[in-house]
C-alpha positions in Angstrom: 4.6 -19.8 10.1 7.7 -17.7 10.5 8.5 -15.1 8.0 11.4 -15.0 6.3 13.3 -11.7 6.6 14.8 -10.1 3.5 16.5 -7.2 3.9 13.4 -4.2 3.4 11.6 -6.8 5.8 14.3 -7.0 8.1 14.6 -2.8 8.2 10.8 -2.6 9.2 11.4 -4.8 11.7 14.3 -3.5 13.6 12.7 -0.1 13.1 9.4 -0.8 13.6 9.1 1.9 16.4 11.1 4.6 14.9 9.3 4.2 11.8 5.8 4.1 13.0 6.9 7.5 15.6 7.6 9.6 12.1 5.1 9.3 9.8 2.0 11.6 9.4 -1.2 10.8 7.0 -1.2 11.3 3.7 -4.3 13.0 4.1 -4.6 14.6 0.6 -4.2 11.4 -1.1 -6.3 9.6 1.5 -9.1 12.0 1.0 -9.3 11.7 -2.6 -9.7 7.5 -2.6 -12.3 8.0 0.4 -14.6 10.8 -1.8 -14.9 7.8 -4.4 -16.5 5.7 -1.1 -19.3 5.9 0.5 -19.2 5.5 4.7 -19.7 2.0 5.7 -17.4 0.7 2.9 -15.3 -2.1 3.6 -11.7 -1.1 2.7 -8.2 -3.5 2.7 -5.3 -1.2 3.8 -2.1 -3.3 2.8 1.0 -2.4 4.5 -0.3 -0.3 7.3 2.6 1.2 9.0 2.0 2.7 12.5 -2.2 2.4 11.4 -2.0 6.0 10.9 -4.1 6.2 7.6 -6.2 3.2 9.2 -6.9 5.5 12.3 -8.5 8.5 9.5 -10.4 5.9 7.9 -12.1 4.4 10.8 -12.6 7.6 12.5 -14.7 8.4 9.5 -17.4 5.8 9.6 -15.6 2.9 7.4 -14.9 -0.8 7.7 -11.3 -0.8 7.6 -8.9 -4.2 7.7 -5.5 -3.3 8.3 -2.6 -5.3 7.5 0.8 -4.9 7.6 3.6 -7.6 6.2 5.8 -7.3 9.1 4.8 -8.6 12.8 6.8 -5.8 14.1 4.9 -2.9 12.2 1.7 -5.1 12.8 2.1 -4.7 16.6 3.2 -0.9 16.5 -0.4 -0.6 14.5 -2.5 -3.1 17.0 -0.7 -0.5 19.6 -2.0 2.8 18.0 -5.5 2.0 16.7 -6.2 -0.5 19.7 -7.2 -3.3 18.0 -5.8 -6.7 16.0 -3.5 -5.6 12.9 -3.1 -9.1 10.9 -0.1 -9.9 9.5 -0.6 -9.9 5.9 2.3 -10.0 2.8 1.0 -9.4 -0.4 0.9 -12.7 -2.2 -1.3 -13.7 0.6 -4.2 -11.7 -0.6 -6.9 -14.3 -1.1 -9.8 -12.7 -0.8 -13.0 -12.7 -3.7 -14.8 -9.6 -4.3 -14.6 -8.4 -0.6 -13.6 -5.1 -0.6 -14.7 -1.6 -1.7 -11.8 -0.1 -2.0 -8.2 -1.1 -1.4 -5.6 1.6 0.3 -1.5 0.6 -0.3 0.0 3.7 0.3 4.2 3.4 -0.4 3.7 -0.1 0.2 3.7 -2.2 -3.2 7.1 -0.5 -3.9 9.0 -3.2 -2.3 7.4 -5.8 -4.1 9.2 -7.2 -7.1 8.8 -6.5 -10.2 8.5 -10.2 -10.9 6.0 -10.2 -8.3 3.7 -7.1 -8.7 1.8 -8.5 -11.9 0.8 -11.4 -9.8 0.1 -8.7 -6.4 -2.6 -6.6 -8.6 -4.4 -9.7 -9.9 -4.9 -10.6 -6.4 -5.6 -7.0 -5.8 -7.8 -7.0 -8.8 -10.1 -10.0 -7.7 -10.2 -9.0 -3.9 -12.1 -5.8 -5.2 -16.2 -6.2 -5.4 -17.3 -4.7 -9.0 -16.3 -0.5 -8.9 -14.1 -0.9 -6.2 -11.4 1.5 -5.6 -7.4 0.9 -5.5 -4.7 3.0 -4.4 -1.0 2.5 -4.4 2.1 4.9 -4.5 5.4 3.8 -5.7 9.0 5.8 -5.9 9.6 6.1 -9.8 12.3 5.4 -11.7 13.7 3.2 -14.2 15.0 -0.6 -12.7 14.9 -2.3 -9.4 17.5 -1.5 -6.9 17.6 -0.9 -3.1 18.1 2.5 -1.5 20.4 3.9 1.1 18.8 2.1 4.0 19.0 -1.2 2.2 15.8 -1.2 1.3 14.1 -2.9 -2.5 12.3 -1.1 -4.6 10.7 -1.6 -8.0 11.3 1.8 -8.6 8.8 1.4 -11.8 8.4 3.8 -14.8 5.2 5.3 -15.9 4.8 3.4 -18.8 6.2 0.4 -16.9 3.3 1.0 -14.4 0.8 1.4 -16.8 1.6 -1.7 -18.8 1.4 -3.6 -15.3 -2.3 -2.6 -14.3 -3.6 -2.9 -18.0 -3.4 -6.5 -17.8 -6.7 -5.8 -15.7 -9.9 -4.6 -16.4 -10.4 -1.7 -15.0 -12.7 1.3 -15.7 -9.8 3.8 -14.9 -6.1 4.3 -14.3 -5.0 7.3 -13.4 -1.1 7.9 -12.5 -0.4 11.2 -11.5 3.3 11.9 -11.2 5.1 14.2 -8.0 8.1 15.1 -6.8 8.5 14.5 -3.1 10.5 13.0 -0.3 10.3 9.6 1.5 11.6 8.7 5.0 15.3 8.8 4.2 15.0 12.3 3.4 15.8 12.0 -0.1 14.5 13.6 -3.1 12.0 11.5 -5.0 9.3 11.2 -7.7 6.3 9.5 -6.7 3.7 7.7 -9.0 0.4 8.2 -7.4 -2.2 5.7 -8.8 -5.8 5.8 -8.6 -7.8 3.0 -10.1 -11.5 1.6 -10.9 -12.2 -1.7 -11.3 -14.9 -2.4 -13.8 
C-alpha cells in the first residue's frame, strides 16, 4: 500500500540520510523509561529514526520492535541496527496488551491534534497492564508547521494533560524543558512519562 506523502512525511523522506547521520540518543530520557523495565521486556519504539535509541535498548537485553512511519527512515534504521524496521504510522497500531513499555521519542508531535486522542488509545490498549509510555512533544499553544515545513501539534501542558486523561493510567508525569530540535531552534519540550493501570 503506498503511503501518501504529506509534507513532514515527505521531509523524512528526502532526508532520510541526513537525518538519521545527526542524531545522538537521548540517553537520559531513555534511561529513565528503561529503569521502570525489567530486561527481557518487550518494548514498541514508534517512529524510530536512524534505530539509534532501538540500538541502546537492544544492546541492553530487551525485546525491541522498531517502527518508523516513513519507508525511507525505515531503511536507514534496518541499515544501522541490521535487521527488519517495519513500516508503521500511528493509526496503524493494532496491537492488544503486547507491549511492556512503549518508546515515541519526538515522534507523536507530528500527529494531529485531531488524531492524537485516537493515537494514545491505540497506544493505551497496545500496553499489557503497568506498561510504560514515553512520548516528547515541542510545546506551545496551536498547530502549525515549522521552518522545514514540518506539522506539529505543538500542544500545551494542560492541553497534553487533558489528552492522556481520557485514559486510565496510574501516572502522568509531564516534565517541561527548554531545548533545541534538529533545525537548531530554540524550543520547549514536554517530556511525558506514563503508567498504565
Amino acid at each position: 500500500m503506498a503511503i501518501e506523502k504529506d509534507p513532514t512525511t515527505s521531509f523524512y523522506s528526502e532526508n532520510a540520510v541526513t537525518y538519521a547521520a545527526s542524531s545522538a540518543p537521548s540517553t537520559r530520557r531513555l534511561d529513565s523509561f528503561l529503569s521502570k523495565l525489567t530486561s527481557g521486556s518487550a518494548i514498541l519504539e514508534l517512529g524510530c529514526g536512524s534505530g539509534r535509541d532501538s540500538a541502546v535498548m537492544i544492546a541492553r537485553g530487551f525485546d525491541v520492535t522498531p517502527t518508523d512511519g516513513t519507508p525511507e527512515m525505515a531503511e536507514e534504521a534496518t541499515r544501522h541496527l541490521g535487521r527488519p524496521v517495519a513500516v508503521l504510522r500511528f493509526g496503524e497500531i493494532d496491537a492488544v496488551s503486547a507491549f511492556d513499555g512503549i518508546w515515541a521519542n519526538a515522534c507523536l508531535l507530528h500527529a494531529p491534534r485531531a488524531e492524537l486522542g485516537g493515537i494514545l488509545g491505540r497506544i493505551h490498549k497496545a500496553l499489557r497492564p503497568g506498561g510504560v509510555f514515553y512520548a516528547s512533544f515541542k510545546a506551545g499553544e496551536a498547530e502549525g508547521y515549522d521552518g522545514l515545513g514540518r506539522y506539529y501539534n505543538y500542544p500545551s501542558k494542560a492541553w497534553l494533560s487533558a489528552a492522556y486523561g481520557a485514559f486510565a493510567w496510574t501516572s502522568v508525569d509531564i516534565d517541561e524543558v527548554h531545548g533545541s530540535g534538529y533545525d537548531k531552534k530554540p524550543t520547549d519540550w514536554l517530556h511525558v512519562l506514563a503508567l498504565k493501570a
